[in-house]
C-alpha positions in Angstrom: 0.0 0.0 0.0 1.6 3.3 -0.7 2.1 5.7 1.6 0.0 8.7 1.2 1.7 12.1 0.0 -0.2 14.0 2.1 0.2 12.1 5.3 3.8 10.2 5.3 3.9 9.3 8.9 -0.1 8.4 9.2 -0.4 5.4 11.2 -2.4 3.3 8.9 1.1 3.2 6.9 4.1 3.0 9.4 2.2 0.1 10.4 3.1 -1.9 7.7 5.9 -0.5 6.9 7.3 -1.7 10.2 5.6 -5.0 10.0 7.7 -5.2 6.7 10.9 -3.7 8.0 11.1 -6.2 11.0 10.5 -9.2 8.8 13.4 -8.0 6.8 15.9 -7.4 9.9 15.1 -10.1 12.4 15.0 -12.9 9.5 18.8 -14.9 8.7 20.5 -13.3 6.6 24.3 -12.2 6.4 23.6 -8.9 8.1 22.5 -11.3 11.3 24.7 -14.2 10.9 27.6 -11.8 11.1 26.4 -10.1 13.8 25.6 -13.4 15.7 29.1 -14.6 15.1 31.0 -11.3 15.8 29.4 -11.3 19.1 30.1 -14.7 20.0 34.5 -14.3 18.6 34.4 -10.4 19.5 32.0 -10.1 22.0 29.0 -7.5 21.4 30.7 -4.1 22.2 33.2 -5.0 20.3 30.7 -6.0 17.7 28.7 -2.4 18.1 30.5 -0.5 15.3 29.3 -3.9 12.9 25.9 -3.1 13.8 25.9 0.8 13.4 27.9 0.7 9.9 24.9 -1.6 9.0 22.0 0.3 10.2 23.8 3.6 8.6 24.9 1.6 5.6 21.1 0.7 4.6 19.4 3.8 5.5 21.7 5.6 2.9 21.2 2.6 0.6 17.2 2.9 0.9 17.7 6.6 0.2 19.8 6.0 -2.7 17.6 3.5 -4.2 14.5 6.4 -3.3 16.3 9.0 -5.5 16.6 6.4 -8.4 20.0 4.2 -7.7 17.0 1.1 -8.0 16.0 1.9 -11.5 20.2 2.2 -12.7 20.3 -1.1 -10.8 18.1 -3.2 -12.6 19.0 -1.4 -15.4 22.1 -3.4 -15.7 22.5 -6.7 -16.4 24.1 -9.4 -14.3 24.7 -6.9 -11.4 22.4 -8.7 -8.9 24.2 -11.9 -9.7 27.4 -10.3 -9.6 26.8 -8.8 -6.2 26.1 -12.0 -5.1 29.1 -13.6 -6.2 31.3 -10.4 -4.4 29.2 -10.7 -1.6 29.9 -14.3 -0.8 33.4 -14.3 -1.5 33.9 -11.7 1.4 31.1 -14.0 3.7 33.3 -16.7 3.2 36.1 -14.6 4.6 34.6 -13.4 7.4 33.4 -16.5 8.3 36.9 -17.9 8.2 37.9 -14.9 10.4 35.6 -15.2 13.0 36.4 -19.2 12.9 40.0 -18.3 13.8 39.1 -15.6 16.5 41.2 -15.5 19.7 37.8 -15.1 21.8 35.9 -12.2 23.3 39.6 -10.7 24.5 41.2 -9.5 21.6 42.9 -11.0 18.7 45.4 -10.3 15.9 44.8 -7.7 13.1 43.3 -10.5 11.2 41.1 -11.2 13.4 39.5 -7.9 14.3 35.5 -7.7 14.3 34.0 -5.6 11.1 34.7 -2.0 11.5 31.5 0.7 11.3 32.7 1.6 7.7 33.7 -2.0 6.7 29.7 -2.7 8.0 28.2 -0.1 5.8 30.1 -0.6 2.6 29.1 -4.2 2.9 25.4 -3.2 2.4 26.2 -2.8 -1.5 27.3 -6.4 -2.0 24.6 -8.0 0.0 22.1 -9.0 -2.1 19.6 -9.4 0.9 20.2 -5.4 1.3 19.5 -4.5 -2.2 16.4 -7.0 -2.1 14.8 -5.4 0.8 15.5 -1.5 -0.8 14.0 -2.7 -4.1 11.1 -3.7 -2.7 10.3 -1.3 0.2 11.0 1.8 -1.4 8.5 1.1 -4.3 5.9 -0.4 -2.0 5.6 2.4 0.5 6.4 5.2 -1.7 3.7 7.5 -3.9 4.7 7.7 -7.4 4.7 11.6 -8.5 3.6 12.2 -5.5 4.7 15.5 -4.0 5.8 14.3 -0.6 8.4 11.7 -2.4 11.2 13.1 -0.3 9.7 13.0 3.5 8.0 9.4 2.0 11.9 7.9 1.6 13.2 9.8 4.6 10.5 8.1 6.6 11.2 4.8 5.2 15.3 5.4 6.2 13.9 6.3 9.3 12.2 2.9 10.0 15.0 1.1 9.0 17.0 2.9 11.0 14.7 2.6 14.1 14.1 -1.3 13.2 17.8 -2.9 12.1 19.7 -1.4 15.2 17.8 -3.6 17.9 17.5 -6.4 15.8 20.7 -6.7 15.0 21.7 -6.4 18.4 19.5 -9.3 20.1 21.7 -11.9 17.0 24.8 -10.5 18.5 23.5 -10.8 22.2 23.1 -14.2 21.4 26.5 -15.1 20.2 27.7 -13.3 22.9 25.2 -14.9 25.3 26.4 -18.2 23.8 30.3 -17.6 24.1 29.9 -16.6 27.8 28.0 -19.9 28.0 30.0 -22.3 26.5 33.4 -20.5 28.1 36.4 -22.9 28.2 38.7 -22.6 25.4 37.6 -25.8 23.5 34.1 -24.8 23.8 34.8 -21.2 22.5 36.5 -22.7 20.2 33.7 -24.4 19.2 31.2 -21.2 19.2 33.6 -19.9 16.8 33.5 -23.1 14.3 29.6 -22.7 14.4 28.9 -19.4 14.3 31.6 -19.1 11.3 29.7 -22.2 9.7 26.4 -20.4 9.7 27.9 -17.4 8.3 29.0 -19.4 5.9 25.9 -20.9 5.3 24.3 -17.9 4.4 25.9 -17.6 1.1 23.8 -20.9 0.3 21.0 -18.3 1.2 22.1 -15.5 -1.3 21.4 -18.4 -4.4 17.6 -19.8 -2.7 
């Protein structure tokens, strides 16, 4: 349902539009399986800047797409299944760093969490991003409508509002789970899984 031009934040639409927005952050998906395993290697402060560059790295990507990055997308061809290719390659590195992670205490420059920046840029190579932008700008936007602008503001907004806390309870998790499971064989252990379903969510990227 669009979103009125008149009435951008009328609660008939930011309903739905955070129905939708929640669906899209709290389902797997790299975004969460990174944030999951960072927390359990890392811990989750050290896993904070992960989940800001993230939440800062989509609203701008939903803006973009707003403001007509989508159409220049689609526009070209093979770029979805190109970003899914670029996208997995760095999964499968990550995933290989967290599975070598000294534990919640540090680690070598290899095996530092994802920095805010790192997080954000990220956001263009995941094709879950992109999919999510492509199909909430259009849905809760009014085309020629005059109130285009506060319409995608408001959508970034949401995001915003919805991906920070959600991405936060995955990495509470893993770092619930390493504080758990704390001797070195069983960190150890978090670490091999948590990099195994990072790694399993390039399997997701081709479903």
């Amino acid at each position: 349902m669009p979103v009125s031009a008149a009435d951008p934040l009328a609660t008939a639409h930011l309903v739905p539009l955070f129905l939708f927005a929640i669906a899209g952050a709290l389902t797997p998906g790299p975004n969460n399986m990174i944030s999951a395993g960072s927390g359990a290697a890392f811990g989750f402060r050290r896993t904070l800047p992960q989940i800001w560059g993230v939440t800062v790295g989509f609203m701008v990507m939903v803006i973009a797409v707003g403001f007509g990055l989508g159409a220049v997308f689609l526009s070209i061809p093979y770029a979805h299944q190109s970003l899914k290719v670029i996208g997995s390659l760095y999964l499968l590195f990550l995933a290989w760093k967290i599975a070598n992670a000294g534990g919640t205490g540090g680690g070598t420059a290899v095996e530092q969490p994802m920095t805010l920046l790192q997080a954000a840029l990220f956001q263009w190579v995941n094709p879950k991003a992109w999919t999510i932008a492509l199909s909430m700008v259009p849905a809760f936007t009014t085309v020629g409508g005059d109130g285009l602008m506060a319409e995608i503001l408001v959508i970034a907004v949401v995001s915003g509002i919805v991906t920070l806390p959600s991405l936060s309870i995955w990495a509470g998790f893993g770092a619930l789970l390493a504080r758990l499971l704390s001797t070195p064989r069983q960190q150890r252990i978090v670490n091999y899984v948590m990099a195994a379903l990072v790694a399993a969510s390039v399997v997701m990227l081709f479903l």
